[in-house]
Kinemage of the C-alpha trace (Angstrom):
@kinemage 1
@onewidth
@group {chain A} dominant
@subgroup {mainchain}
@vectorlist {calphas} color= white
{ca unk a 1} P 8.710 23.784 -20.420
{ca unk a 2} L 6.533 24.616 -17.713
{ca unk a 3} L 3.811 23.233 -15.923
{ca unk a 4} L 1.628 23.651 -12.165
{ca unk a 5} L 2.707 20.638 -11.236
{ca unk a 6} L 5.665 18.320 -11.814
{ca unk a 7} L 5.311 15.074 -10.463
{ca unk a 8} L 7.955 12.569 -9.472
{ca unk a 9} L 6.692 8.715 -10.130
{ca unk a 10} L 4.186 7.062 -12.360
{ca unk a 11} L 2.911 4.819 -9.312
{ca unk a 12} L -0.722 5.254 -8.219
{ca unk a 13} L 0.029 7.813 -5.878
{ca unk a 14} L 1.663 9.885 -8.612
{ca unk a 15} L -0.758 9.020 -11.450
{ca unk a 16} L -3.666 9.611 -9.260
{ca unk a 17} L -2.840 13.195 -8.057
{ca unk a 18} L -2.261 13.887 -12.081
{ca unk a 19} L -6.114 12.503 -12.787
{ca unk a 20} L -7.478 14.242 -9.848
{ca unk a 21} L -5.587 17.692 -10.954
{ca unk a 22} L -6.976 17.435 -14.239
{ca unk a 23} L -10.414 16.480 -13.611
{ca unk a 24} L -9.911 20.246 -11.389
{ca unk a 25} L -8.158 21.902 -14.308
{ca unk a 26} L -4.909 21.721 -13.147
{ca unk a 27} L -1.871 20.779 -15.062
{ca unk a 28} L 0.750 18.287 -14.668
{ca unk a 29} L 3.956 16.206 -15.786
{ca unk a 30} L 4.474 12.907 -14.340
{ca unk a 31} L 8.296 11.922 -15.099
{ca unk a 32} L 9.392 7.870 -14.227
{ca unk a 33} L 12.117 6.547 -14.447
{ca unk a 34} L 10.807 2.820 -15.546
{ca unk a 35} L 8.762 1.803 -18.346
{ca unk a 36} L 5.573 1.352 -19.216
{ca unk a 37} L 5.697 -2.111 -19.098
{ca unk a 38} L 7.555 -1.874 -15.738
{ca unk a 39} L 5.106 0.074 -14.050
{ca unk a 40} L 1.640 -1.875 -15.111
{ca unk a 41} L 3.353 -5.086 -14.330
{ca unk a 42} L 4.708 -4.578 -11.249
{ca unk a 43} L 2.917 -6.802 -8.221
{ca unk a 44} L 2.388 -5.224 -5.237
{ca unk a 45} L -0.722 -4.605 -2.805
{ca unk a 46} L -3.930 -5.811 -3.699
{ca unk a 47} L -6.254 -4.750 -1.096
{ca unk a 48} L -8.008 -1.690 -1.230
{ca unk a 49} L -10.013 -0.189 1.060
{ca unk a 50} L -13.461 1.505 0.878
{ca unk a 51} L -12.399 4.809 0.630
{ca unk a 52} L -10.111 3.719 -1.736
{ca unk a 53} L -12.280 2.121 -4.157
{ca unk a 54} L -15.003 5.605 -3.519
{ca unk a 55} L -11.808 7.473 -4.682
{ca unk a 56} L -11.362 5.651 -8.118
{ca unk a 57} L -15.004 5.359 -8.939
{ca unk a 58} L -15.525 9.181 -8.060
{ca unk a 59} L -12.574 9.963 -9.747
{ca unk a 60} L -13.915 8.124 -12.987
{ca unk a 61} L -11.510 5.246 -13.081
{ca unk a 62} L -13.234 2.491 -11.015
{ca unk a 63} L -15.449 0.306 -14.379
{ca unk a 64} L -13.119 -2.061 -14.689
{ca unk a 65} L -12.524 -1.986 -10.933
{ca unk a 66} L -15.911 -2.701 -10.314
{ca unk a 67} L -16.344 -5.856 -12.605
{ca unk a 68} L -13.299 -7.920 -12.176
{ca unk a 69} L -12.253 -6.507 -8.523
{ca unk a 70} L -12.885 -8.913 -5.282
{ca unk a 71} L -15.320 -7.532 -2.955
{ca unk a 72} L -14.883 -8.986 0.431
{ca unk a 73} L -17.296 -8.468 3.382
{ca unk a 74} L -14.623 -10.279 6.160
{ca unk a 75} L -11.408 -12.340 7.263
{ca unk a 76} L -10.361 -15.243 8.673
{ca unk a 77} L -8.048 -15.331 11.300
{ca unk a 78} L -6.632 -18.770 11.876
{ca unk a 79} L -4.273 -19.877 15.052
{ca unk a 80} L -4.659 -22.696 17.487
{ca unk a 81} L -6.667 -25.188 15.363
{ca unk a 82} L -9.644 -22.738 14.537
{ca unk a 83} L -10.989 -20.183 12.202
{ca unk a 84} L -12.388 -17.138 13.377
{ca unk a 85} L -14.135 -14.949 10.988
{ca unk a 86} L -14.280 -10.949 11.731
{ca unk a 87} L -17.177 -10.035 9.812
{ca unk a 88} L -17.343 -6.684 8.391
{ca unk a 89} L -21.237 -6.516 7.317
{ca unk a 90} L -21.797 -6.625 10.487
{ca unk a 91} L -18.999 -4.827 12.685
{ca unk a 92} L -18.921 -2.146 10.018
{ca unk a 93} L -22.443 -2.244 7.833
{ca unk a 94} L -22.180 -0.657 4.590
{ca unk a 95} L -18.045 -1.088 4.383
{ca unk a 96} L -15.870 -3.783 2.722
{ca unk a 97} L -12.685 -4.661 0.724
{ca unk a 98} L -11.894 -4.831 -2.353
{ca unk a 99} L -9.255 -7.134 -3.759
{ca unk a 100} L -7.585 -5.700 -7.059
{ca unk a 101} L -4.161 -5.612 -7.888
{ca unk a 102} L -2.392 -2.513 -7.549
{ca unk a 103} L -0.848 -2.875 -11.047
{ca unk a 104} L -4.444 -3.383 -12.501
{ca unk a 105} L -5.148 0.517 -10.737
{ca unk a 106} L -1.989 1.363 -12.238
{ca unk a 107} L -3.179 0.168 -15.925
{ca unk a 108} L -6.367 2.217 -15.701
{ca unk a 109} L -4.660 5.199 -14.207
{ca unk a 110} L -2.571 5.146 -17.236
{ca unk a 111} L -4.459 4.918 -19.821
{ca unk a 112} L -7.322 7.307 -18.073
{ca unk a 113} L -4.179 10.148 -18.132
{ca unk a 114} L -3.546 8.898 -21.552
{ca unk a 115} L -6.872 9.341 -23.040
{ca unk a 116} L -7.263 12.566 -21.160
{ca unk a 117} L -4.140 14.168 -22.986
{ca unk a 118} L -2.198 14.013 -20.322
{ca unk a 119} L 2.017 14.208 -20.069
{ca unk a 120} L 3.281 11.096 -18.505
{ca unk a 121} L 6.711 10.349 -19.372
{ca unk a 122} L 8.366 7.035 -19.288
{ca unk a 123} L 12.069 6.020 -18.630
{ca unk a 124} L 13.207 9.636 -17.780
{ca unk a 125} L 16.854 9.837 -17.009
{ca unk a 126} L 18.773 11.997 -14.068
{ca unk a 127} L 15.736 13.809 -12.967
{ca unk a 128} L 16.805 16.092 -9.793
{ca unk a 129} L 15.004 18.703 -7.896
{ca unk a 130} L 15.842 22.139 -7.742
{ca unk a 131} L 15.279 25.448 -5.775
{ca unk a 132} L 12.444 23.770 -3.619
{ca unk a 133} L 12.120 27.337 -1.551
{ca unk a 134} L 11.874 30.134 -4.372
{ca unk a 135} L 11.019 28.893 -8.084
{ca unk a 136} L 10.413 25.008 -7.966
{ca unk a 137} L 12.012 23.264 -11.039
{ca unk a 138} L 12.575 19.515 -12.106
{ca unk a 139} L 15.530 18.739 -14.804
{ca unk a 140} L 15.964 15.429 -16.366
{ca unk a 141} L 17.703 14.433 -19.839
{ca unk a 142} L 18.631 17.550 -20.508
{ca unk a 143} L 15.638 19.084 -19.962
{ca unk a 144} L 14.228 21.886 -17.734
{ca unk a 145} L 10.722 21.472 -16.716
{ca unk a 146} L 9.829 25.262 -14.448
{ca unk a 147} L 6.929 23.997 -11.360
{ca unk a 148} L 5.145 25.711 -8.998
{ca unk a 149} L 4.531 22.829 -7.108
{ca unk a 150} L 6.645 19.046 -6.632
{ca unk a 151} L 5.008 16.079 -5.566
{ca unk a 152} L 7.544 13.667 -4.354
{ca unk a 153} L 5.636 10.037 -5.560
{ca unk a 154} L 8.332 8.335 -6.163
{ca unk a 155} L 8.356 5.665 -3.309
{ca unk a 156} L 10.945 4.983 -0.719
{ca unk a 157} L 13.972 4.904 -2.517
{ca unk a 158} L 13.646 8.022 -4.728
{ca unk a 159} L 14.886 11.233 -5.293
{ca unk a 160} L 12.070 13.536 -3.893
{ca unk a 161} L 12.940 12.643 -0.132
{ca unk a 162} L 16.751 12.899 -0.109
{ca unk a 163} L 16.381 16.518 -1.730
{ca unk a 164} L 15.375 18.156 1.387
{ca unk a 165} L 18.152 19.458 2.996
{ca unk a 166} L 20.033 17.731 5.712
{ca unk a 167} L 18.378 18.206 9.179
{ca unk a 168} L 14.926 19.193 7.471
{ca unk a 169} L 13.570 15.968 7.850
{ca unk a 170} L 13.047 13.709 11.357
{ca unk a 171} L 12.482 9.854 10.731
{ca unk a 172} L 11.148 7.346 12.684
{ca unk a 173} L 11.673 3.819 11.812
{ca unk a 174} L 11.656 0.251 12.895
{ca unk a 175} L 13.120 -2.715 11.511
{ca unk a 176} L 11.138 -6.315 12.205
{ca unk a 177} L 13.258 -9.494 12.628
{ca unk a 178} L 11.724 -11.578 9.660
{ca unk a 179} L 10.282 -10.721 6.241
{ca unk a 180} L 7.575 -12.359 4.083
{ca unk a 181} L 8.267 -14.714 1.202
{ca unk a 182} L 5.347 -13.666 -1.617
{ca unk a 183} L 4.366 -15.739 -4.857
{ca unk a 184} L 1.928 -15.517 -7.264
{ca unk a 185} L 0.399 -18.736 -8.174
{ca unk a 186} L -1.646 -20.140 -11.172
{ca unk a 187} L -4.566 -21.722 -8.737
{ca unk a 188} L -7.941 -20.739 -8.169
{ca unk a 189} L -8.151 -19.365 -4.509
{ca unk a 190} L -9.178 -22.440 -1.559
{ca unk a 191} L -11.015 -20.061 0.174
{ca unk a 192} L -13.656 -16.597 -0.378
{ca unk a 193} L -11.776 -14.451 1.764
{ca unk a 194} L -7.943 -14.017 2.868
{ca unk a 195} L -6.846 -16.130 5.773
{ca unk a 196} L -4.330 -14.703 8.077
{ca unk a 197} L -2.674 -18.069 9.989
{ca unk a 198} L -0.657 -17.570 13.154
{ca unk a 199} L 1.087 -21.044 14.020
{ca unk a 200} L 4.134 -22.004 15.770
{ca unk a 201} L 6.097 -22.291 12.378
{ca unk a 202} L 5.200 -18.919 11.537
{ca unk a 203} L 2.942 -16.553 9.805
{ca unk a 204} L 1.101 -17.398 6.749
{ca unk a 205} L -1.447 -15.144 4.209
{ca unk a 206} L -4.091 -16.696 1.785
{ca unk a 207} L -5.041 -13.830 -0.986
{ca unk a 208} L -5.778 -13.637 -3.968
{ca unk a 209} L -6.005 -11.316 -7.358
{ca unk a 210} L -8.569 -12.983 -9.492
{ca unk a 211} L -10.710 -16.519 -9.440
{ca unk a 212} L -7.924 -18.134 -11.138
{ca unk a 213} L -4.563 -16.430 -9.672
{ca unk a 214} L -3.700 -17.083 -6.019
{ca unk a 215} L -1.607 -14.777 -4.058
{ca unk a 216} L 0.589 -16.070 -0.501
{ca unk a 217} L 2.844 -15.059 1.438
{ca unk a 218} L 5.391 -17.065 4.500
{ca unk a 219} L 6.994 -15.493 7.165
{ca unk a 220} L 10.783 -16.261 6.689
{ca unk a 221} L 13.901 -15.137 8.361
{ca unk a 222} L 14.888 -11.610 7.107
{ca unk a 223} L 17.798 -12.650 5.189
{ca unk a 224} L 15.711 -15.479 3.428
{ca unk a 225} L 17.086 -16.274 -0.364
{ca unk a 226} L 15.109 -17.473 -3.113
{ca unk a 227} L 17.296 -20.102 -4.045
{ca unk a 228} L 16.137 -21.953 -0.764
{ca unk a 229} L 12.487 -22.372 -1.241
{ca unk a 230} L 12.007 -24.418 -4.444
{ca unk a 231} L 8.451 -24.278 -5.596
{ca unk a 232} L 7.947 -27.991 -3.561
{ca unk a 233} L 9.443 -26.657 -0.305
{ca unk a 234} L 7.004 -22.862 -0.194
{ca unk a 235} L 3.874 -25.388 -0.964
{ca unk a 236} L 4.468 -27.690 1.810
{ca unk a 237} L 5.085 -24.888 4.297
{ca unk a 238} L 2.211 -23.278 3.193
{ca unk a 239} L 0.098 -26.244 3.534
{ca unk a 240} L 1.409 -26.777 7.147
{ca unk a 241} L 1.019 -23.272 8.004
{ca unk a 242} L -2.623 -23.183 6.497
{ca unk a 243} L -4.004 -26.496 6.762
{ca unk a 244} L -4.603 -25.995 10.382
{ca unk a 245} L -8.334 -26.843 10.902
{ca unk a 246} L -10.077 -29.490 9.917
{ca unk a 247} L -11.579 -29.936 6.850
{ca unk a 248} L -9.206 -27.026 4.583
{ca unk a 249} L -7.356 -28.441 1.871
{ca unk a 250} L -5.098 -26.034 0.107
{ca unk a 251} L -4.886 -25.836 -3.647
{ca unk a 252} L -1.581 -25.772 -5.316
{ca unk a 253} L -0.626 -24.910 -8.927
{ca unk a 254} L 1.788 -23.275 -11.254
{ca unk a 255} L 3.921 -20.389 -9.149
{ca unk a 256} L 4.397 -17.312 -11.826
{ca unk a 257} L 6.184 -14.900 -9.031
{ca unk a 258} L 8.436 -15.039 -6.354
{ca unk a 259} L 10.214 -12.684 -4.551
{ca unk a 260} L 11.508 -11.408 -0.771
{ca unk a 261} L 10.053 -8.501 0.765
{ca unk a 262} L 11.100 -7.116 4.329
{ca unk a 263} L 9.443 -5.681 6.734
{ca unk a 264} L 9.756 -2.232 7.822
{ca unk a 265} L 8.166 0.436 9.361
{ca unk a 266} L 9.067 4.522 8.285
{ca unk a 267} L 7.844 7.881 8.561
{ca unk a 268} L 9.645 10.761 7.530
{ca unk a 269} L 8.353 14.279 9.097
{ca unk a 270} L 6.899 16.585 8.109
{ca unk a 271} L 5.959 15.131 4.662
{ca unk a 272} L 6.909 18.598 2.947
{ca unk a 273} L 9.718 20.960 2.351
{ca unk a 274} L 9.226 24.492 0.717
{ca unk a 275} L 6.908 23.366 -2.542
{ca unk a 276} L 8.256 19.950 -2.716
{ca unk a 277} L 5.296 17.676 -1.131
{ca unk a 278} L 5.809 13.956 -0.188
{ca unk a 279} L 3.037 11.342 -0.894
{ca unk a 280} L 2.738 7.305 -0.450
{ca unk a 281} L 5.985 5.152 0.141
{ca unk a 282} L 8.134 8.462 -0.214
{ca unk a 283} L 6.725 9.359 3.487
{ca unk a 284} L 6.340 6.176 5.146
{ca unk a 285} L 6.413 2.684 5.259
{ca unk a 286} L 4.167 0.312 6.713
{ca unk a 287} L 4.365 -3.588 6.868
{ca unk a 288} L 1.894 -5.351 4.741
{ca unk a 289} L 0.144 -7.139 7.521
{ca unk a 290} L -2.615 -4.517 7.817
{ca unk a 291} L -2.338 -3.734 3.838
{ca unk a 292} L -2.443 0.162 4.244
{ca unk a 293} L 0.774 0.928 1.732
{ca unk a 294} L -1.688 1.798 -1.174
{ca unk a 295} L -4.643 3.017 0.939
{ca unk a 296} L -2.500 5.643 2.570
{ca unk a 297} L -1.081 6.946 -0.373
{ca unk a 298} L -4.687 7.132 -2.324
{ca unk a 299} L -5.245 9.230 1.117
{ca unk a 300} L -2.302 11.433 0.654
{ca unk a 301} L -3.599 12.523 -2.579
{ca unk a 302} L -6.665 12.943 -1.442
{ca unk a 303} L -5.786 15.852 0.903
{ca unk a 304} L -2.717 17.456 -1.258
{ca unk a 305} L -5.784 17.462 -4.102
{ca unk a 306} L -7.745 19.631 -1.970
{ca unk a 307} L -5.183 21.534 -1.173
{ca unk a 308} L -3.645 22.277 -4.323
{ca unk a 309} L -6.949 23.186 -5.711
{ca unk a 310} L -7.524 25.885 -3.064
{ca unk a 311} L -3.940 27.278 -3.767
{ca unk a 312} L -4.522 27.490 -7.524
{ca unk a 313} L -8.215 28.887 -7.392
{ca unk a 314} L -7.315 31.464 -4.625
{ca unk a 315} L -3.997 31.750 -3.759
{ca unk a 316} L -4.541 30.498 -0.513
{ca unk a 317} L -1.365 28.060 0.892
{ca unk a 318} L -3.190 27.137 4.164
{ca unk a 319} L -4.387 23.805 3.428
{ca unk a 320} L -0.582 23.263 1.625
{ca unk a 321} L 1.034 24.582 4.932
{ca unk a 322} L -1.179 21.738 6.714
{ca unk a 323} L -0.732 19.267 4.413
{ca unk a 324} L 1.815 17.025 6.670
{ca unk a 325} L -0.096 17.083 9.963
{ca unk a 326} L -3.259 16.897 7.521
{ca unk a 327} L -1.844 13.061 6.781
{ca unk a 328} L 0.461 12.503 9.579
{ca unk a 329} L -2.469 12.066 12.025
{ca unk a 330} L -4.111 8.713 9.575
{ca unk a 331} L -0.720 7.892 8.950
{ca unk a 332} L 0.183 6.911 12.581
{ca unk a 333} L -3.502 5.741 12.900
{ca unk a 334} L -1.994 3.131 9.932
{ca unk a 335} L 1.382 2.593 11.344
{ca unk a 336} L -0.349 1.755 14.764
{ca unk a 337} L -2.246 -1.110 14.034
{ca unk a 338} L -0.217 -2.174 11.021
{ca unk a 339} L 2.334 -2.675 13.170
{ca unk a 340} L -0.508 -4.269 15.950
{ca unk a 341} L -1.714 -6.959 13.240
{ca unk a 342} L 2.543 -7.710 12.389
{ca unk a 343} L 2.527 -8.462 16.443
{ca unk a 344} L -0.376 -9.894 16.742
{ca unk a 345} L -0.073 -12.436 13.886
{ca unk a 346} L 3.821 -13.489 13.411
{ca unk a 347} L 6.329 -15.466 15.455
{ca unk a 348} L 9.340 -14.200 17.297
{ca unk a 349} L 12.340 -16.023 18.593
{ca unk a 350} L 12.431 -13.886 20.967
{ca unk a 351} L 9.312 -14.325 22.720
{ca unk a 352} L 9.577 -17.239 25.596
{ca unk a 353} L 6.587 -19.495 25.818
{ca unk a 354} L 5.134 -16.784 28.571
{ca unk a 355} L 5.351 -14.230 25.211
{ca unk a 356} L 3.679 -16.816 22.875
{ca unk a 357} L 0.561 -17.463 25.593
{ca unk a 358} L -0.230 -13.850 25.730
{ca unk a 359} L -0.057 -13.759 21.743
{ca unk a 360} L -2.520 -16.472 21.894
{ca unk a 361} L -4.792 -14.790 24.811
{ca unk a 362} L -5.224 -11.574 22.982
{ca unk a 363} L -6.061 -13.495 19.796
{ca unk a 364} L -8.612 -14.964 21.678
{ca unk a 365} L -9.732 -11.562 22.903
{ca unk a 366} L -9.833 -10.022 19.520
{ca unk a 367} L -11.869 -13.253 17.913
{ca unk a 368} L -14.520 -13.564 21.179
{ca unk a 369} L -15.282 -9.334 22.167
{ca unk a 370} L -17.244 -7.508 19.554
{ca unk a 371} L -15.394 -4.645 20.527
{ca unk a 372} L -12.403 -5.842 20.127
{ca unk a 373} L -13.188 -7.477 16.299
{ca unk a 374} L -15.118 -4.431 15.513
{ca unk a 375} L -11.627 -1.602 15.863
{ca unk a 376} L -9.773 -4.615 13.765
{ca unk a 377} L -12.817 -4.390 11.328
{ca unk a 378} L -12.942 -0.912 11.243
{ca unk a 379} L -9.318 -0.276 10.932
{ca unk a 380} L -8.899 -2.957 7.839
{ca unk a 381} L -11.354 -1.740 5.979
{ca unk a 382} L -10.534 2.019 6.321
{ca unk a 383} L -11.503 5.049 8.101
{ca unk a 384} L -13.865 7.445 6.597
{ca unk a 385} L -11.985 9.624 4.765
């Protein structure tokens, strides 16, 4: 079997390049190693960014998008009593959010590739990459599938990324000393736009995925278990954490989804090894504070698209030999003030009281200079691609 490009994961990063190769007449085969079911049900980021949702509608997936996705024109962020809005119609005219659910992108990536003929292939066994400098080629279940290309989409525990060689690779990484308790709640959302809440207990997030499902997340100590915040205890945190002005009353309800996520930040460079080409969580890791996990892999695909496309229609490998340092330079953009918000926002026990009253100065810096609140503005919602 052969095909111009074999791609590793049916995430969005993966799916995505496969749409955007077709609609330029290239071919593909997505292999995953989960189900369907798996894959479209999977929670993970929600917040998309404006060249993010350009990218879908352009791209000819963005209807459904459109009508049940979230636009937001600004956050809240909340510390010492107060709420400060950063308003992006403002700041950054013409820019804004958009909150739908990763999974829900993953759904209509699926069934776009699915109605468009294409080859994705669900719970594919022992799939391992082979001769990455000479003839690409991807086996799995017995099967030989001949490339000229690899994506590596297959997030950051994969395959793609540990089949560079040894040495090929240099990674930069940071570990943070808590990690954020999520849950997905049965409530309509207490407020129009998220609310980031810096308090002395901790960090707290108000989302949400639709008008009648609620999304949160608690800082918590990185080795946090489940079986210690009942659904009683995570309200009442997240009512102190939340209910920090006067007059906001949080809604509770029916919690559908729980789970532990740490927080990390990773790049591996350069994001590409002979014709095997890294894209989204494969590359690098960012913490969710800034929500730039999806966003930066939509942007990965963006540039290996254009890329590919000039190597098929011409032969030309010069945008493919600049792919990495193509991405790299928005990808430390990302990791910078992901990891800027993370500070900014969350609790350490190892800041003294000195530590915790400049946290609270440059919050008030941020929330009272226009500068300042337009970078934050103009970072969250995405730099033009």
């Amino acid at each position: 079997m052969r095909t111009q490009v074999g791609i590793i994961g049916a995430g969005p990063a993966g799916l995505l390049l496969s749409h955007l190769l077709h609609l330029r007449g290239i071919s593909s085969v997505v292999l995953e190693r989960r189900s369907r079911d798996y894959v479209e049900r999977r929670v993970r980021a929600g917040v998309l960014e404006q060249g993010t949702v350009d990218t879908l509608v352009e791209a000819g997936v963005g209807d459904r998008m459109l009508r049940e996705g979230l636009v937001h024109h600004g956050i809240e962020l909340r510390y010492g009593g107060s709420g400060h809005r950063i308003p992006f119609e403002k700041l950054v005219p013409g820019r804004a959010i958009t909150v739908y659910g990763q999974q829900e992108v993953v759904k209509d990536l699926i069934a776009a590739r699915l109605e468009a003929g294409g080859d994705v292939r669900f719970e594919v066994e022992d799939v391992e990459v082979h001769s990455l400098e000479a003839a690409p080629y991807l086996t799995f279940g017995g099967e030989r599938l001949d490339c000229e290309v690899i994506a590596g989409c297959d997030g950051f525990h994969g395959i793609s990324r540990p089949a560079i060689p040894s040495g090929e690779l240099t990674y930069f990484e940071r570990e943070y000393p808590f990690a954020w308790l999520g849950i997905l709640a049965r409530v309509a959302p207490s407020s129009e736009e998220l609310i980031y809440s810096r308090t002395e207990r901790g960090f707290a997030l108000h989302s949400m995925r639709s008008p009648t499902i609620s999304r949160f997340y608690l800082q918590v100590p990185p080795d946090a278990s489940l079986d210690d915040w009942p659904d009683e205890r995570i309200w009442a945190e997240l009512k102190a954490r939340l209910e920090s002005v006067p007059g906001f009353t949080l809604s509770t309800g029916e919690i559908v989804e729980k789970g532990v996520t740490p927080m990390r930040s990773f790049v591996a460079e350069p994001m590409q090894y002979g014709r095997l080409y890294l894209a989204g969580d494969a590359a690098h890791i960012v913490p969710p504070t800034g929500a730039k996990g999806l966003n930066l892999a939509v942007a990965d695909v963006r540039v290996l698209t254009e890329a590919l496309d000039l190597f098929f229609r011409t032969g030309s490998a010069e945008l493919l030999d600049g792919y990495s340092a193509a991405c790299l330079k928005r990808v430390w953009r990302a990791q910078h003030f992901s990891w800027w918000m993370t500070t900014l926002l969350h609790t350490f026990e190892s800041d003294d009281a000195y530590g915790r009253r400049l946290q609270l100065s440059y919050l008030d810096y941020v929330t009272s200079s226009e500068a300042a609140a337009t970078t934050l503005a103009e970072n969250y919602v995405g730099m033009p691609w």
